[in-house]
C-alpha positions in Angstrom: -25.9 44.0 20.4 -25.1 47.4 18.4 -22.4 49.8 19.4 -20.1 52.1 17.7 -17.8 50.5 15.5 -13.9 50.8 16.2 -11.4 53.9 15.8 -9.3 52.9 12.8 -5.9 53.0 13.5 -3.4 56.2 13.3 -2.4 57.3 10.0 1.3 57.0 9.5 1.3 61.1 9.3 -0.3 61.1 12.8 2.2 58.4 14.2 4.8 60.3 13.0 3.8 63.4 14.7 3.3 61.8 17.7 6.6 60.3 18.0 8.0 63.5 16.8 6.4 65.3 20.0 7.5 62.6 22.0 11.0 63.2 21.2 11.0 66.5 21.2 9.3 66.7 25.0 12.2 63.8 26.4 14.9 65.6 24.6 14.0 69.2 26.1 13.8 67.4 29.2 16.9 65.7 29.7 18.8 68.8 28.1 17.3 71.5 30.4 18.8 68.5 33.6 21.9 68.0 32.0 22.8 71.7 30.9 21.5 72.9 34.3 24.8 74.3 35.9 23.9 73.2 39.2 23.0 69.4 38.2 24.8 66.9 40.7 26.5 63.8 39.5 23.6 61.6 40.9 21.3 63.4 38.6 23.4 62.4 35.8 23.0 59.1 36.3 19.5 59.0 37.2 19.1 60.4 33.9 21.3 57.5 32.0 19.2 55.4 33.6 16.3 56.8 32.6 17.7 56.4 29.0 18.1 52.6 29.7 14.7 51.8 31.0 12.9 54.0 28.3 14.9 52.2 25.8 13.8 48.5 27.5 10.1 49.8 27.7 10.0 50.7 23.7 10.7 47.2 23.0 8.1 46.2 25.7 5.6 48.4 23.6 6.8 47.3 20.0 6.5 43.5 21.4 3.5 44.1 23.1 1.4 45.7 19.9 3.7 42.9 17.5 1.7 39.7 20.3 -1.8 42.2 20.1 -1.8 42.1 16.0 -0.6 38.7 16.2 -3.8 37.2 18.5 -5.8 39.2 15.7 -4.8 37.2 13.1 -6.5 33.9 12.4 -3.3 32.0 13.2 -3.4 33.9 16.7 -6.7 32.8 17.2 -5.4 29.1 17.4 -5.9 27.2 20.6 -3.0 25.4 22.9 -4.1 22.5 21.4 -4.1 22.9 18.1 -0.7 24.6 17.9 0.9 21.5 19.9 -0.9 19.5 17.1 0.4 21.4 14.4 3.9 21.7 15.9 3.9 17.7 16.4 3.3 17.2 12.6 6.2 19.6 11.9 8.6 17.9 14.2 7.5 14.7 12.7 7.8 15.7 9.0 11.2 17.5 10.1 12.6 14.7 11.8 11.8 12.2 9.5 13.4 14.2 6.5 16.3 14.7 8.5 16.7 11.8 10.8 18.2 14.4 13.3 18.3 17.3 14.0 21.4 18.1 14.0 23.4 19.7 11.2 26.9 19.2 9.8 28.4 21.7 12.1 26.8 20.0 15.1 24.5 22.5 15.9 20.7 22.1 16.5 18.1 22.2 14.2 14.7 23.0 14.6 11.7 22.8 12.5 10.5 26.7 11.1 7.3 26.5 13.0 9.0 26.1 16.3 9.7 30.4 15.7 6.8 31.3 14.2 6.1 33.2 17.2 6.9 34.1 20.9 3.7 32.1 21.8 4.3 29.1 18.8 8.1 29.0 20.7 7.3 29.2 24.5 4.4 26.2 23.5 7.2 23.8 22.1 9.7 24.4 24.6 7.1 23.5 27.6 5.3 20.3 25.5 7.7 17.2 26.5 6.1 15.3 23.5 7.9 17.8 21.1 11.2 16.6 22.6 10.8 12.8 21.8 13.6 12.1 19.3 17.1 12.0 19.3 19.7 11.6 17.4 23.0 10.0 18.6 26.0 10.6 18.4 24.9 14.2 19.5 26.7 16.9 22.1 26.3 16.1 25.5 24.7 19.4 26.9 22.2 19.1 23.7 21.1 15.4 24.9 21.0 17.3 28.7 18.5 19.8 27.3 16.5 17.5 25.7 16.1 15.0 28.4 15.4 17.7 30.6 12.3 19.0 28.4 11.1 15.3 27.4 10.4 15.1 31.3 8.8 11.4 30.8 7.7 11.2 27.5 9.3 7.4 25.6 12.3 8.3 23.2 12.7 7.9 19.6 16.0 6.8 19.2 18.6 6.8 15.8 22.1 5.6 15.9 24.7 6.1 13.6 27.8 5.1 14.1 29.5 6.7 10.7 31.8 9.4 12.6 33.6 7.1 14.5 36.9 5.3 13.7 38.0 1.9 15.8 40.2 3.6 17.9 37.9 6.4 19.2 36.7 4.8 22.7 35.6 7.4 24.4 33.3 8.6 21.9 32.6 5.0 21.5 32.2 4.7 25.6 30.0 7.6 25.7 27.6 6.6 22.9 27.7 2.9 24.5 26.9 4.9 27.9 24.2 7.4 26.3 22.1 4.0 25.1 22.5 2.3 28.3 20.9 5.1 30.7 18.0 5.6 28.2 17.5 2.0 28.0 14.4 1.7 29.9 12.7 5.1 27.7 13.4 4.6 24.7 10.2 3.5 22.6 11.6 3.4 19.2 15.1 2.4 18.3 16.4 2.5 14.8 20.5 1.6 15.0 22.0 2.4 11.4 25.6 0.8 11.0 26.7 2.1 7.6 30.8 1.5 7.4 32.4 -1.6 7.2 35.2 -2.5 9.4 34.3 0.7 12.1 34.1 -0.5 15.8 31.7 -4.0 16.1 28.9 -4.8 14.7 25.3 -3.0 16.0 24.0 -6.2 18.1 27.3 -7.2 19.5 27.6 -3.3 20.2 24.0 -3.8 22.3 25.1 -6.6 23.9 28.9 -4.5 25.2 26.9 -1.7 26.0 23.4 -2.7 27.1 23.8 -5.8 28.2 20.6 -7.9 30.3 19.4 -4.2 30.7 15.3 -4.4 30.4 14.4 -2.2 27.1 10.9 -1.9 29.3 9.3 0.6 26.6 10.6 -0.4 23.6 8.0 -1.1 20.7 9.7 -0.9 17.4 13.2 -2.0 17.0 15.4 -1.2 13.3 18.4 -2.3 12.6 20.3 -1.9 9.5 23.8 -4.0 9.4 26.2 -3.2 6.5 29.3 -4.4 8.8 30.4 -7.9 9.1 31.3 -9.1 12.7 32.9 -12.9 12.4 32.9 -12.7 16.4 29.5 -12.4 16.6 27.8 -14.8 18.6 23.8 -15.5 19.8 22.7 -12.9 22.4 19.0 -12.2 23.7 17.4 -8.5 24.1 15.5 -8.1 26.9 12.4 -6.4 25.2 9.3 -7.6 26.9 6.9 -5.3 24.8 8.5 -5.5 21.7 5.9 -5.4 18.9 7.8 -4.6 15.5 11.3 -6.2 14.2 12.7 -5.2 11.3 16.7 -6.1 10.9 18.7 -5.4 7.6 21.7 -7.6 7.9 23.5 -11.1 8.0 20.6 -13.6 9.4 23.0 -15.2 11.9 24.0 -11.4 13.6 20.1 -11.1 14.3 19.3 -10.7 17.4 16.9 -12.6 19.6 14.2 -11.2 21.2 12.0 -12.3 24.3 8.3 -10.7 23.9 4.9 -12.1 23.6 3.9 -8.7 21.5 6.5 -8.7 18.7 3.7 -9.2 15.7 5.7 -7.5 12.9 9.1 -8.6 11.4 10.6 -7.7 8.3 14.3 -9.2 7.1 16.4 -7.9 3.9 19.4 -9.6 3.4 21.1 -11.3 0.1 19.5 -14.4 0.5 18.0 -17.3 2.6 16.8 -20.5 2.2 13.8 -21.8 3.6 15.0 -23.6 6.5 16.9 -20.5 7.8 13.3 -18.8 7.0 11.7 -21.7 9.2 14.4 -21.2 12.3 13.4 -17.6 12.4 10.1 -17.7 12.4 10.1 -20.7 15.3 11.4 -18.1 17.4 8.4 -15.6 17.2 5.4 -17.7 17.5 2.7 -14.3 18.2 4.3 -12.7 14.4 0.6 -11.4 12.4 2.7 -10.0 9.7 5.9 -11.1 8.1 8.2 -10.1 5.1 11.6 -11.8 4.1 13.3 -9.6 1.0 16.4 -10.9 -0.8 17.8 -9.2 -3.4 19.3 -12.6 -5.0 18.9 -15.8 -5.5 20.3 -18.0 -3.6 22.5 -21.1 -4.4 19.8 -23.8 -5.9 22.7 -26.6 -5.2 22.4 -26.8 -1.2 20.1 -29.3 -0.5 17.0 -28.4 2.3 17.0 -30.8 5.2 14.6 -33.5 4.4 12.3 -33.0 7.6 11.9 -30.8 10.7 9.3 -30.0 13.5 6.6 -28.0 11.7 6.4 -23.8 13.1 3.2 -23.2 13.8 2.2 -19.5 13.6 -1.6 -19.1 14.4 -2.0 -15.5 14.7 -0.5 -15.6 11.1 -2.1 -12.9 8.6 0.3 -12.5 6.1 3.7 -13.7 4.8 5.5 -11.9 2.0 8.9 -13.8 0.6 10.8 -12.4 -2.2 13.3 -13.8 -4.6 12.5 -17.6 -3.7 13.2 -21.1 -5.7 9.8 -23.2 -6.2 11.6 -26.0 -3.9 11.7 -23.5 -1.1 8.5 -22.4 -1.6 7.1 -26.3 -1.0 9.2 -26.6 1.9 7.9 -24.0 3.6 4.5 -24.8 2.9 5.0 -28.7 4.7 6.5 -26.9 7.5 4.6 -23.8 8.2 1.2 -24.6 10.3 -0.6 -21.1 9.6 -4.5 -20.3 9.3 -6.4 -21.0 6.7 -7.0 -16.9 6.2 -3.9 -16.8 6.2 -2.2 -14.9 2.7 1.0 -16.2 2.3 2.4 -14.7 -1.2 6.0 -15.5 -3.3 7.7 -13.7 -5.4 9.9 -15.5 -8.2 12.2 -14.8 -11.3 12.9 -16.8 -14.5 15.9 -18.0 -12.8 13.8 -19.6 -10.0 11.2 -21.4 -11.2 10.0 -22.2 -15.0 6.7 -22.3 -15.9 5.7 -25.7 -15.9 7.0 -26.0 -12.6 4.6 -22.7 -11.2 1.6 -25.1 -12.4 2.9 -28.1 -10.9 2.8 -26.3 -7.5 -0.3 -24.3 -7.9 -2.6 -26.9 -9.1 -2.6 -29.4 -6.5 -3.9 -26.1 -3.8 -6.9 -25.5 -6.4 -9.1 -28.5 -4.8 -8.8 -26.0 -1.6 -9.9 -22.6 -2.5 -13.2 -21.8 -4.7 -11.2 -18.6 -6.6 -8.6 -18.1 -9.1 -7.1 -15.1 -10.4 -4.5 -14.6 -12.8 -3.3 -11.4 -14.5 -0.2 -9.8 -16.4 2.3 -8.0 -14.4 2.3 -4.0 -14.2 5.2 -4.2 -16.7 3.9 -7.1 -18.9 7.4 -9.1 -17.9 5.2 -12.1 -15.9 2.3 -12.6 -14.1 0.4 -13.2 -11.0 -1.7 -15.5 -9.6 -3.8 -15.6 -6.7 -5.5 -18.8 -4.9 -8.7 -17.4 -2.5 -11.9 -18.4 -0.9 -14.7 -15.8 -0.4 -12.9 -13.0 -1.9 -9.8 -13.2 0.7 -6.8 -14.6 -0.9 -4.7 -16.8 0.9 -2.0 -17.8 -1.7 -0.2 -15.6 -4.1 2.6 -16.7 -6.8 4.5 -13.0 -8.3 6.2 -14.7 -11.7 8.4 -12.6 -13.2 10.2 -13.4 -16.7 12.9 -9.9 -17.1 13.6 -11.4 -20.6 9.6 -11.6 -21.9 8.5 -8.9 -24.1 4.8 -9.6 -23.4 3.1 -11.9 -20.6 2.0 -15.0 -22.2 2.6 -17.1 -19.0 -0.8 -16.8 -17.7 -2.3 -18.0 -20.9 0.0 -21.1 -21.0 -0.7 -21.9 -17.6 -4.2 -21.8 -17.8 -4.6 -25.2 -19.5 -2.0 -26.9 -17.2 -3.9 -25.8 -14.1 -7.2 -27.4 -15.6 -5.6 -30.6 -15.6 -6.4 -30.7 -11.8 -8.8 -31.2 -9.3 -11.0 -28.0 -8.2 -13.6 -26.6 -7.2 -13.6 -23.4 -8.5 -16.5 -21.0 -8.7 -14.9 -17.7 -9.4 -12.5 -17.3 -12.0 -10.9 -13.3 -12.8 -8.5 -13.0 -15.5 -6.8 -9.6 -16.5 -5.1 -10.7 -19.1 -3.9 -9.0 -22.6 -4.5 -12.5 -23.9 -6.6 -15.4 -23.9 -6.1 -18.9 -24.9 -6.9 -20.6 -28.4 -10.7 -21.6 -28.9 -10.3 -25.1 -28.5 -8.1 -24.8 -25.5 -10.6 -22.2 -23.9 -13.4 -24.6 -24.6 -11.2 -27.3 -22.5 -10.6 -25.2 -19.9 -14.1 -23.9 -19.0 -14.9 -27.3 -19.8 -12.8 -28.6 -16.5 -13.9 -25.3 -14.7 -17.9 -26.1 -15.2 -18.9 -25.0 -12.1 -18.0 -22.0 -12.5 -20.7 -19.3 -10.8 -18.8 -15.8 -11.8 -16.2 -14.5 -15.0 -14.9 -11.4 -14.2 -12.3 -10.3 -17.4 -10.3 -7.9 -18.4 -8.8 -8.4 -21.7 -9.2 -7.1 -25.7 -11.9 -7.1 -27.2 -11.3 -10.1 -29.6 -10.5 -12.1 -26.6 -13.7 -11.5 -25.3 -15.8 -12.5 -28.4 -13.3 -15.8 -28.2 -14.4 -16.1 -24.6 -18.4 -15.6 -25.3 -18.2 -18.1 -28.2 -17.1 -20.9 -26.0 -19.5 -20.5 -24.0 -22.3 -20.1 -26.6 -21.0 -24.0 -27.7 -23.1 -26.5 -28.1 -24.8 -29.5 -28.0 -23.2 -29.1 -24.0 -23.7 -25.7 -22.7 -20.4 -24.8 -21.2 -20.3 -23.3 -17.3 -24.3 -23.7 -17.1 -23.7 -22.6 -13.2 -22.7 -19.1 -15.0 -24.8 -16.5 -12.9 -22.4 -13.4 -13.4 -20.3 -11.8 -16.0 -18.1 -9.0 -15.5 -16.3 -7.3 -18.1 -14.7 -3.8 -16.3 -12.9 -2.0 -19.4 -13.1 -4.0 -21.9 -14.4 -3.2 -25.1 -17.5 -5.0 -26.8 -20.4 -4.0 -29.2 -23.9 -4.4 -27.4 -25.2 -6.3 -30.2 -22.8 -8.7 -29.8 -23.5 -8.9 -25.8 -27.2 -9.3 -26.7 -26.8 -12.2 -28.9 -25.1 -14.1 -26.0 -27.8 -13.0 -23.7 -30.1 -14.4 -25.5 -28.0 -17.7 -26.5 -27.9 -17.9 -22.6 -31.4 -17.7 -22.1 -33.0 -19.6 -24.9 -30.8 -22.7 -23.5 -32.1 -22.6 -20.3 -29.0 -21.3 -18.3 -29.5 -17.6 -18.2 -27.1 -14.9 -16.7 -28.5 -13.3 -13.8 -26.1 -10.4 -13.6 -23.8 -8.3 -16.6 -21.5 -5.6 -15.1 -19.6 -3.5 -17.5 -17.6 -0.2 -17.8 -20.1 2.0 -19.6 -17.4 4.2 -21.8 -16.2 0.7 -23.4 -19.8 -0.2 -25.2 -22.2 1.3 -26.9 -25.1 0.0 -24.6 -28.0 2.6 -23.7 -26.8 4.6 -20.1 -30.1 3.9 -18.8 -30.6 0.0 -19.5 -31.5 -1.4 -16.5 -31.8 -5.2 -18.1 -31.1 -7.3 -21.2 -33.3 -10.4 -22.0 -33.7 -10.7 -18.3 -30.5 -10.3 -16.9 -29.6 -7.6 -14.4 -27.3 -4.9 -16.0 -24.6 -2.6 -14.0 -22.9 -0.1 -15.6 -20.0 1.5 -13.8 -19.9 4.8 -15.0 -16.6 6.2 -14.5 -14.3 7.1 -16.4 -11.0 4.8 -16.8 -8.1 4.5 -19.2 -8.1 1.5 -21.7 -5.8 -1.1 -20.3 -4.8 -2.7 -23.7 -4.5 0.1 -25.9 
């Protein structure tokens, strides 16, 4: 459809002129009332009030033409929807950074893109899920407002309780008072007690102040615990849809829980041993994901008890344990009835656990999985291996050595572990290192079944690697179907001669992957000697340089 296109707008010269002959015509008319001898007093004021409601109407205008130039914009052109979406992120980003939003002064804090415009600003105050999270202590008409623009949406909840001192009881009282009568909305509830010695601890505080109160909506409960409370005693929240623990703090001030849905839990304290580990966990049967982070070791001297029940998690996906002792490790393991997809993984230090003692516990588990994996750490101070079975790994050991200059534990290891019953068929190393020839030859030698090599390593390694298994009269690994070598260096002449070493003895490779930038193989070979070749063209940075 054609039409004529739009007047452009005034020139400032003409807008000028107009406003000039506006002024000029209200002027002359309000001066030929007011200089009129025979003006009455009512006129007067009917001419003030002109004044007034001409003044009000200008802003109308300038307002009106500001929202018209706005919708013309592209960020005017936004729907409800989006501008609710976009305002959700910003409240989210804001309250996150923030954790309130409240500043020193006590007063309120929104995020920019609440005033972006009249519209932006009339769509936030009206959308109850922009009014979700407080922050407490906080004024009393401020919680008011918010509770009265939530309307029903659950509450995101943070407690401090840093501005109060041990005598303050109202404030206390109030903020005891403010938690109870959300109770039942609150959705998220992350309690923060930072000072040591101010008013009791956060779960005794809950259990003052709360009480048996049902926390009906409550999903993901936080508590960080700095304070010590030597009164504390055991005391059970009433959160029957609690899905997500996580408590910083003392193990014994912990509280209990009652919920069928609590599937996440996450502890940080100094330390634990394993039994305190097991009593924990015996109280949240459903748990799918579990992580217990000490920032110590703990004494090595207190015995374990020598048996208990066994805890039986079988929903278990993953365990992660930090700063652990070998012995603990072991005693969890007799204990702890998880799936066999489960991935249960330990981290250790020097102090911990030596080396000889890592394969004395991983070796007996390799006549239960099919894969082994073993590689430096990211800052070559240990290294890490992983038990699996058909590419899911269910047991991981994170050795860390803080006074090794370079991880050799992985290459010391390796002949320890091949001492043992397996039944290994995949074997990845990413290592900067590799065994001796003769104790390579041992090893593979142990590990004949092996189906699939993938390795990672220099390129002096690697030669050391494909000479063992170019040995004769016994072909070593004849079940070798695969060999993967992702950035590491080797010729292609080299690569060939093994191929064909491979093939002439009646065990060929069926497949050779490789990172292309690390040899001097042709882009477009497709197969060497018969074997399948697949080049991963991208480009990476060389691992050992």
């Amino acid at each position: 459809m054609s039409g004529k296109p739009p007047p452009p707008p005034p020139a400032s010269v003409q807008l000028s002129q107009m406003c000039d002959e506006f002024e000029t015509g209200i002027a002359n008319s309000i001066e030929l009332r007011v200089l009129d001898p025979g003006q009455e007093r009512g006129d007067l004021k009917r001419v003030h009030e002109s004044l007034s409601f001409m003044e009000k109407r200008l802003t109308q205008s300038i307002l009106f033409l500001k929202t018209r130039n706005n919708r013309c914009v592209p960020i005017g052109r936004l729907s409800d929807e989006l501008i609710l979406e976009i305002l959700e992120n910003c409240s989210a980003a804001h309250h996150a950074e923030k954790l309130s939003h409240f500043t020193a002064d006590g007063a309120f804090g929104f995020p920019p893109a609440f005033s972006v415009c009249l519209r932006w600003r009339d769509i936030a105050i009206r959308s109850p899920s922009l009014w979700r999270n407080i922050a407490l202590p906080s004024p009393r008409k401020l919680l008011e407002l918010v509770q009265s623009r939530n309307q029903t949406v659950p509450f995101n909840v943070r407690v401090n309780n840093d501005s109060y001192q041990p005598n303050d009881h109202i404030g206390i009282n109030f903020l005891g008072d403010t938690i109870r009568q959300l109770a039942t909305r609150i959705s998220f509830l992350h309690m923060c007690w930072d000072r040591v010695g101010i008013v009791q601890g956060p779960v005794a505080f809950l259990e003052e102040h709360v009480g048996q109160r049902e926390m009906s909506s409550l999903k993901f409960l936080k508590i960080t615990n700095h304070c010590k409370d030597d009164n504390f005693g055991a005391f059970t929240l009433q959160t029957p849809v609690l899905e997500s623990l996580e408590f910083i703090g003392p193990p014994k001030e912990m509280p209990r829980v009652l919920s069928e849905h609590l599937v996440e839990f996450v502890l940080g304290w100094k330390s634990i041993r394993a039994d305190g580990i097991l009593d924990i966990l015996l109280m949240m049967p459903h748990l799918k994901r579990c992580m217990i982070t000490c920032r110590a070791l703990h004494d090595p001297n207190r015995l374990l008890p020598p048996e208990r029940p066994v805890v039986s998690l079988n929903n278990l996906e993953r365990l992660d344990v930090w700063h652990i002792l070998l012995p603990d490790i072991n005693y969890l393991l007799r204990h702890l009835n998880v799936p066999s997809s489960a991935r249960l993984t330990f981290y250790m230090e020097k102090a911990g656990a030596h080396r000889t003692s890592i394969s004395t516990f991983l070796g007996p588990h390799l006549n239960a999985v099919g894969e082994l994996y073993a590689a430096d750490a990211p800052d070559h101070s240990g290294a890490i291996y992983t038990l699996g079975t058909a590419g899911r790994p269910t047991l991981i050991v994170d050795y860390t050595d803080p006074d090794a200059e370079s991880s050799t534990t992985n290459t010391l290891l390796l002949p320890e572990l091949a001492k043992y019953p397996q039944n290994l068929s995949y074997l990845d190393l990413h290592v900067s290192s590799l065994p001796s020839h003769r104790e390579l030859r041992r090893i593979l030698t142990a590990w004949s079944g092996l189906r699939h090599i993938m390795i990672c390593t220099r390129q002096p390694d690697l030669y050391r690697l494909l000479d063992v298994l170019e040995d004769t009269p016994e072909v070593i690994c004849p079940s070798l179907k695969h060999l993967d070598c992702p950035q590491t260096r080797f010729s292609g002449t080299r690569m060939r001669q093994f191929l064909e070493f491979r093939k002439n003895q009646g065990h060929p490779l069926g497949t050779l992957e490789f990172t292309q930038s690390f040899t001097d193989i042709e882009p477009d070979l497709v197969s060497i000697n018969g074997t399948d070749i697949a080049a991963d063209v991208s480009e990476y940075p060389d691992p050992w340089p």
